[in-house]
C-alpha positions in Angstrom: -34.7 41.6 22.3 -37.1 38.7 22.4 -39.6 41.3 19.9 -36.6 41.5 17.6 -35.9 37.9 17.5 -39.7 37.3 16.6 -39.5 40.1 13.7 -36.5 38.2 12.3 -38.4 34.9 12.2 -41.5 36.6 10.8 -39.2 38.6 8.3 -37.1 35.8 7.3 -39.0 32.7 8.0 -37.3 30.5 5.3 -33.7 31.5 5.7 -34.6 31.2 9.7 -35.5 27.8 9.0 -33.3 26.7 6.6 -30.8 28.0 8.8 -32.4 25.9 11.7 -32.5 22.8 9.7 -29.1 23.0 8.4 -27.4 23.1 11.8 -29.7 20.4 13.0 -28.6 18.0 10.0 -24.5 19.2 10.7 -25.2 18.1 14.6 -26.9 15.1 13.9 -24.0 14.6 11.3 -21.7 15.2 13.7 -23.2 12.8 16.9 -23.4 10.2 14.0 -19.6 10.1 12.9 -18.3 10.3 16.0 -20.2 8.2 18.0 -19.4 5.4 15.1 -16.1 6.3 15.0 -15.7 6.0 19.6 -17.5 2.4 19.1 -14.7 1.5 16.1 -11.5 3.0 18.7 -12.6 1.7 21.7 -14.8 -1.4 21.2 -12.3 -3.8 18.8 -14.5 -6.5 18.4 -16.8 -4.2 16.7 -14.2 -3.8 13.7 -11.9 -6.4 11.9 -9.2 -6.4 13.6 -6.0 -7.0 11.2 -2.4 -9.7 12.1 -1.3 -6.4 12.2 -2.8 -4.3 14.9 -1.5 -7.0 17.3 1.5 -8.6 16.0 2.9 -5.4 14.7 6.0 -3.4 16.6 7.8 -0.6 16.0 11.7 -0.7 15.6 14.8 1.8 15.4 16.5 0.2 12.6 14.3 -0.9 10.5 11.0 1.2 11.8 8.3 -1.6 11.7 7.9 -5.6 12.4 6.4 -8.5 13.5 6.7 -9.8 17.2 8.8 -13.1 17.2 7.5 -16.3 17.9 4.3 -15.5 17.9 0.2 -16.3 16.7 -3.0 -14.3 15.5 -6.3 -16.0 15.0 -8.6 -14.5 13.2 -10.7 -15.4 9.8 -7.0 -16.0 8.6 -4.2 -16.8 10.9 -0.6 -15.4 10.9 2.4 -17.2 12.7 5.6 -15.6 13.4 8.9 -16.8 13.4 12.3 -16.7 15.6 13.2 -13.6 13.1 9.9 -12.1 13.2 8.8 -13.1 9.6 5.7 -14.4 8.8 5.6 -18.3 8.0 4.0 -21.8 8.2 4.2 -21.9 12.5 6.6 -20.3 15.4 9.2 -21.9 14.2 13.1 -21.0 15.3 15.1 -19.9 12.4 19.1 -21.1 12.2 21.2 -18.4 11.1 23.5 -21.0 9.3 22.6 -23.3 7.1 24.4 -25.5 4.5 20.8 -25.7 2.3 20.2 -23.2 -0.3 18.1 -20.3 1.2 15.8 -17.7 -0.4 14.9 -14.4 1.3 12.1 -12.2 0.2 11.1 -9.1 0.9 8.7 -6.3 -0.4 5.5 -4.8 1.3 1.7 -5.6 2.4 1.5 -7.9 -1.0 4.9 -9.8 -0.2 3.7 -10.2 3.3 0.4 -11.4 2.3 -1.9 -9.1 4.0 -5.2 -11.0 5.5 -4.4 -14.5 4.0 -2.5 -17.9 5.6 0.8 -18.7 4.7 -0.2 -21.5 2.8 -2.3 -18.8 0.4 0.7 -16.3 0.1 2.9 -16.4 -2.6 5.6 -16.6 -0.8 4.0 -19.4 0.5 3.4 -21.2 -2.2 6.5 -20.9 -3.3 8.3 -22.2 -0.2 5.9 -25.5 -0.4 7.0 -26.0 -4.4 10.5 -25.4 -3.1 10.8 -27.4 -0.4 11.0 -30.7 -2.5 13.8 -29.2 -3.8 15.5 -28.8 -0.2 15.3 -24.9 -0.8 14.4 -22.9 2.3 12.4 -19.8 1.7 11.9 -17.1 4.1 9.7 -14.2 4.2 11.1 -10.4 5.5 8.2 -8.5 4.1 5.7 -6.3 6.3 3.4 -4.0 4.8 4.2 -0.5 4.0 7.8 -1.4 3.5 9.7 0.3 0.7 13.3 0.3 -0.9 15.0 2.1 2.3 13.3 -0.5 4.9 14.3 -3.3 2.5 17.7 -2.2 2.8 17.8 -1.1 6.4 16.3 -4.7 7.6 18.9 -7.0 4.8 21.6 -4.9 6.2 20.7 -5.5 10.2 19.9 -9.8 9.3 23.5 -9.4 7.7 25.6 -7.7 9.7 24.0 -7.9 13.0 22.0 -11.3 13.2 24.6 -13.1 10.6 21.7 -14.9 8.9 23.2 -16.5 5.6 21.2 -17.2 2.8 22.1 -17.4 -0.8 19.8 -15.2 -2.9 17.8 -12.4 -2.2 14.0 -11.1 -4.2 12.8 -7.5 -3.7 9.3 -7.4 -5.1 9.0 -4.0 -5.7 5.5 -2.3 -4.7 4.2 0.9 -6.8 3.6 2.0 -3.8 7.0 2.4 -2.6 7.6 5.5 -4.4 5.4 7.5 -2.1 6.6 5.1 0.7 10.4 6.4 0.2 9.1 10.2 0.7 7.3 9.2 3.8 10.6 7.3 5.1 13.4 9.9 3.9 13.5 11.3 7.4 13.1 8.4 8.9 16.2 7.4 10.6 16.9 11.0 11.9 13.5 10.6 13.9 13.8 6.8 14.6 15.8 7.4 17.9 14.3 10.8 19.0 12.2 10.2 22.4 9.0 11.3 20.3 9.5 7.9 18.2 9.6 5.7 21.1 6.7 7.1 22.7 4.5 6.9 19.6 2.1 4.4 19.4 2.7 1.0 17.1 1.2 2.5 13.9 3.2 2.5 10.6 1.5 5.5 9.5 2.7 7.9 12.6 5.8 9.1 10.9 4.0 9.6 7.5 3.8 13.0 6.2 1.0 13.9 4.0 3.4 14.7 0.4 0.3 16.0 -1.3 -1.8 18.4 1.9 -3.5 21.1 0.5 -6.5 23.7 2.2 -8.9 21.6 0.2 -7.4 18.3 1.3 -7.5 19.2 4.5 -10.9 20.2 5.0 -12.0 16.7 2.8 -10.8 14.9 5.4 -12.5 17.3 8.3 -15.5 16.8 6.7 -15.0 12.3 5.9 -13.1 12.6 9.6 -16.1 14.7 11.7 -19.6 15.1 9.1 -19.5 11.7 7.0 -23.2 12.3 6.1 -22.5 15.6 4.5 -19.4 14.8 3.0 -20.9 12.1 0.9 -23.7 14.3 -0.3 -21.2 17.4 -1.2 -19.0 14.6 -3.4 -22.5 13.6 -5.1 -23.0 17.1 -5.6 -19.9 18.1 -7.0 -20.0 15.1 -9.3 -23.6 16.3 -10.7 -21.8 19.6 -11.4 -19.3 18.2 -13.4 -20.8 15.4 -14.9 -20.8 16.3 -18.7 -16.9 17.3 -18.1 -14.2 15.1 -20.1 -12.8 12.6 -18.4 -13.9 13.0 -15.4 -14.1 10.5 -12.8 -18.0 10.1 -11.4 -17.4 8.9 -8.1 -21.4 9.4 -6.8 -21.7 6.2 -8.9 -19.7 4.1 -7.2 -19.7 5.4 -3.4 -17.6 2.4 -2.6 -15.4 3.2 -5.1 -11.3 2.9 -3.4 -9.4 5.8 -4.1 -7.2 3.1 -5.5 -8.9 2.5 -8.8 -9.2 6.1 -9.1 -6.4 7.5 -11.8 -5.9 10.7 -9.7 -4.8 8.5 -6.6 -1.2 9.2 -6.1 0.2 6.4 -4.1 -1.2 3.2 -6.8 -1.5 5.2 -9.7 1.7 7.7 -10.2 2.7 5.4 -13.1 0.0 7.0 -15.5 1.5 10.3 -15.5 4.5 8.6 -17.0 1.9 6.7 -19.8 2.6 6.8 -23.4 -0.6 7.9 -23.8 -2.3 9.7 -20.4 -5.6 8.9 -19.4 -7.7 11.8 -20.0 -8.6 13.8 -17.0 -5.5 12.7 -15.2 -4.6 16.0 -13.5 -7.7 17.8 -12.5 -6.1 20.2 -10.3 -3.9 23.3 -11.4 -1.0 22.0 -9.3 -1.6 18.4 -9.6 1.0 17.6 -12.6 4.0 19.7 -11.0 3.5 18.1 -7.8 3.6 14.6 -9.2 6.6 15.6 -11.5 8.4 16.7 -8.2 7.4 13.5 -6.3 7.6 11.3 -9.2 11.4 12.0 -9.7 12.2 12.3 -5.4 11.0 9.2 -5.2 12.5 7.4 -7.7 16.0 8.6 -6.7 15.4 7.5 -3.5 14.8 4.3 -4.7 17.5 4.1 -6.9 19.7 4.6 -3.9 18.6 2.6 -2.1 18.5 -0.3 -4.4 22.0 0.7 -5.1 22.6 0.1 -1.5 21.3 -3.6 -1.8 22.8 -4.4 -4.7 26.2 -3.7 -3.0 25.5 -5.6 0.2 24.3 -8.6 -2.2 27.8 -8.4 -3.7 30.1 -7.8 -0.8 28.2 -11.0 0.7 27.9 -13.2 -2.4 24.2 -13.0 -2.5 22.1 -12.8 -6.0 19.6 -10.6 -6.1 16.2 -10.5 -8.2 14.3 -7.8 -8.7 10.1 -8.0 -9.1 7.2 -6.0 -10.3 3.8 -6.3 -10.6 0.7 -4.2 -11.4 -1.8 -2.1 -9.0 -5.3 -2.4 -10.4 -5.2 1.6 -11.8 -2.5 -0.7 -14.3 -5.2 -2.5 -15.1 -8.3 -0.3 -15.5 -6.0 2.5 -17.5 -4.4 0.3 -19.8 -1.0 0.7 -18.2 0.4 -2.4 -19.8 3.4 -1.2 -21.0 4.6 1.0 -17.8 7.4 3.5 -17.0 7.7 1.3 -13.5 8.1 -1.8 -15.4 10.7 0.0 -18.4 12.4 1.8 -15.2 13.7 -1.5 -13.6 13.8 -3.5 -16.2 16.7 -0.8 -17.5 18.0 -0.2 -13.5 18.4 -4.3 -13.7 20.2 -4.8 -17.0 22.2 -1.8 -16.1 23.5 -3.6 -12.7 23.5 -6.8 -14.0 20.4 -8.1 -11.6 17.6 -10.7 -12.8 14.4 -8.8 -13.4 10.8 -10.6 -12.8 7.9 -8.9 -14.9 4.6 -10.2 -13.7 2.3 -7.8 -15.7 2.3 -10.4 -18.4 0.9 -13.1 -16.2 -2.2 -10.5 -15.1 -3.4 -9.0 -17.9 -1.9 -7.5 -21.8 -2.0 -4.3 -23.4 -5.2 -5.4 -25.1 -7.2 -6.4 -22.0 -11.0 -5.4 -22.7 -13.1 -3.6 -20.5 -15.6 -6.4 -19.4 -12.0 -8.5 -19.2 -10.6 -5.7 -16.7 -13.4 -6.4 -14.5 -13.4 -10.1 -14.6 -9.2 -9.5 -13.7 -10.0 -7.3 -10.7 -12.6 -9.5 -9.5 -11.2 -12.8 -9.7 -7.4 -12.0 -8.3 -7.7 -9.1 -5.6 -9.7 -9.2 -2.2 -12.7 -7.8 -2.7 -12.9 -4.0 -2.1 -9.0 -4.3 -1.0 -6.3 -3.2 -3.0 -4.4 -6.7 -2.4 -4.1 -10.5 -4.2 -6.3 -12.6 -3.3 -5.3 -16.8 -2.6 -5.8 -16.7 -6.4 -4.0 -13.8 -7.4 -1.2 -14.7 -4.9 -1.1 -18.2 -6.9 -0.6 -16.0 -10.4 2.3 -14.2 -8.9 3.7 -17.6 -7.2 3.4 -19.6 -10.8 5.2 -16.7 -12.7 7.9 -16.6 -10.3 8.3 -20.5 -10.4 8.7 -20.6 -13.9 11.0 -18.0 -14.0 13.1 -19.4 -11.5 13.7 -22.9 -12.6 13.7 -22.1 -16.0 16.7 -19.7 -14.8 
């Protein structure tokens, strides 16, 4: 045995050692991304710990919060009030008042992600407002979409009795793929396996787009980082003189969310006058985004349709928002399907409509201008506003409203 072993080294000494160094490489690999990611799980002041991760709860109704009454310190700080909304301090909330009152809600960007109150839009708002003796509170939580919105208006309605006089849904691009997450939502919500799941937003989330290939990407970012960095580079010096394509090797940072193929930020550019080219690079891509595309906007519909009614049976107006991801931006996606869908939806039901593309950027933004957008508005290497983007969003909405 140990004289065939030598004549196989002998015979085949460079596939014997290629062989020997590519398993050492996939084992280092493997100590390396593992052992980072045990530090990241179990030693949290190694990582940036997000309001988030320790205000966040889970709930039956409306599936996600924020703990009431409560504080997180941090490089930003977040304070929680009576309701469980985010706001200036722990305040306590009356559910009557005889003073106008304006409730928003909408996802990550209405909550204002990693900023204070103060630089939140809704925020700003609030402090612009309050001369006026108009209270303004925020409902938002990230990762919220139209069937949450309506869930959580419906329970401060009819189970808390809060009263307030007009109601804004800022509407998140995301919240397409958000409603196909959610759909089965409230058949799960009060199963045992809900309660005993940890409080992470993402747990009921099923992947809409999993595929063989998809799954082993994320076996190899998830178990061999170091390899799966160098396959990507690989592939993208394969296909390099391909149309359209998207080089990622030269931007290793790059988000997925400024990539046109990213689902979740960037499903508006299958719906584009004119497509980016290279938009669907797989064979399946285009059905599946036609399929989820036209799920998701029925659910959204719906459920809108569902707000819309409860505004009206309790004498509450209602406004309706939208605003651009940065794949708007870079892919010239001034003159969007999203923004032509509601705007129609609105006029249609007789609800005010807010378009804040205008205020961001115009169908003949430049390239170096793109940039100098992105970077001056959104955190940096974060798909959210920024204090100064959040002030954009907060100036539009002020001159909307009290013009209106």
């Amino acid at each position: 045995m140990v004289i065939s072993k030598i004549n196989i080294i002998e015979k085949y000494p460079r596939i014997v050692l290629s062989s020997f160094v590519l398993l050492l490489i996939v084992i280092t690999d493997f100590i390396c991304t593992n052992t980072y990611i045990f530090i990241k799980e179990n030693f949290p002041e190694k990582r940036q710990i997000h309001a988030g991760d320790v205000l966040g709860i889970r709930d039956s109704i409306f599936h996600h919060g924020f703990k009431k009454k409560s504080s997180f310190e941090s490089y930003y700080s977040v304070y929680t009030n009576s309701l469980g909304f985010k706001d200036s301090s722990m305040r306590d909330i009356d559910l009557k008042t005889n003073s106008h009152r304006i409730l928003f809600i909408g996802d990550s960007f209405t909550e204002g992600v990693m900023l204070n109150w103060e630089d939140t839009f809704v925020g700003m708002i609030a402090n612009a407002l309050n001369e006026l003796e108009i209270e303004v509170l925020n409902a938002a939580r990230a990762s919220y979409s139209p069937s949450l919105y309506w869930k959580k208006i419906e329970f401060l309605i009819r189970e808390k009795g809060l009263k307030f006089d007009e109601l804004i849904v800022f509407m998140d691009i995301s919240d397409l793929e958000d409603e196909l997450k959610y759909r089965d939502f409230m058949g799960y919500a009060n199963s045992r396996e809900f309660k005993k799941q940890p409080i992470n937003i993402e747990n009921i989330k099923e992947d809409i787009n999993s595929s063989a290939i998809d799954r082993m990407k994320v076996f190899l970012k998830n178990e061999l980082f170091i390899s799966y960095i160098f396959l990507d580079i690989f592939y993208d010096l394969l296909n390099i003189h391909k149309e359209g394509r998207e080089i990622s090797f030269l931007k290793i940072n790059q988000p997925p969310y400024k990539k046109m193929n990213y689902f979740r930020s960037n499903w508006t550019l299958h719906l584009a006058e004119s497509p980016p080219v290279g938009l669907h690079q797989a064979e399946d891509t285009e059905t599946t985004w036609e399929e989820n595309i036209k799920d998701g906007l029925e659910l959204m519909t719906l459920n809108m349709d569902k707000i819309a009614r409860l505004c009206n049976e309790s004498n509450i107006d209602l406004t309706l928002a939208v605003y651009p991801h940065q794949g708007q931006i870079i892919y010239d996606d001034f003159n969007s399907f999203y923004v032509k869908f509601w705007k129609s939806y609105c006029i249609k039901n007789n609800i005010k409509f807010l378009n804040i593309f205008p205020a961001i950027f115009t169908s003949n933004t430049t390239n170096s201008d793109k940039r100098s957008i992105i970077n001056n508005i959104y955190i940096k290497n974060d798909v959210h506003f920024n204090a100064y983007g959040n002030k954009i969003i907060a100036d539009a909405f002020l001159d909307f409203y009290l013009k209106d």
